[in-house]
N, C-alpha and C positions, 0 to 999 in steps of 0.2 A: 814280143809280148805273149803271143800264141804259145811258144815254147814252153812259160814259165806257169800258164795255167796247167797246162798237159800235167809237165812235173810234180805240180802240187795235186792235179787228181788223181797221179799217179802214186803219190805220198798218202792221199787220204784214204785210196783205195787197199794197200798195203795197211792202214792203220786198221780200219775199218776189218780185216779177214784177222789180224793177227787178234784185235779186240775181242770177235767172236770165238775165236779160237779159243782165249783163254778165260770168257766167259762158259765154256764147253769143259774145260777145263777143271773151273770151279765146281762146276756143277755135278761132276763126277768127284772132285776129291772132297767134298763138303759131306755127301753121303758115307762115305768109304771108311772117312777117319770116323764119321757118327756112330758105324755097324762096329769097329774095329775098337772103340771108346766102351761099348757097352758090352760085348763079348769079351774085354778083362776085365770092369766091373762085376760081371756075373760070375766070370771063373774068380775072382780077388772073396767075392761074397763066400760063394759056394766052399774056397777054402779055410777062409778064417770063421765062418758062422760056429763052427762048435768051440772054437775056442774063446770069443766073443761071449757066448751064450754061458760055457762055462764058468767064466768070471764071475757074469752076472749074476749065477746062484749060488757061486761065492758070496761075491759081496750083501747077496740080501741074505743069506742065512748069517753074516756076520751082524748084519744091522739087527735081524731080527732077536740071534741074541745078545746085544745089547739095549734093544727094548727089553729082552725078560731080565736084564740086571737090574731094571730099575722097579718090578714084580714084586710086591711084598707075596708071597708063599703062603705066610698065614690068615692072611684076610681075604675070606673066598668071594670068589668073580658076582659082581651085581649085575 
């Protein structure tokens, strides 16, 4: 009966370093991937912001003139 507890604190003892282990583990690749996430977010930004930002004054110089289509010309601004 001696024999069978040994084994199992020898089981638990084993679960218990390999647990930490990969508790250690975590704790290193949870940061890593975080640093690694936002250094191509930043470089993804950094390269599409002008073309992004382009568009955008596309598209409001179109909106805006199709506000002036709807502009009567000859009835001056109140």
């Amino acid at each position: 009966m001696n024999l069978g507890v040994e084994k199992l604190q020898m089981i638990f003892a084993a679960t218990a370093s390999s647990s930490s282990a990969f508790a250690a583990l975590i704790w290193w690749l949870v940061p890593f991937f975080a640093v690694l996430g936002a250094i191509i977010y930043v470089t993804w930004v950094a390269k599409f912001k002008d073309k992004y930002a382009n568009e955008t004054n596309r598209s409001v110089t179109k909106f805006q003139s199709f506000q002036d289509s709807f502009r009567d010309d000859t009835t001056p601004n109140s």
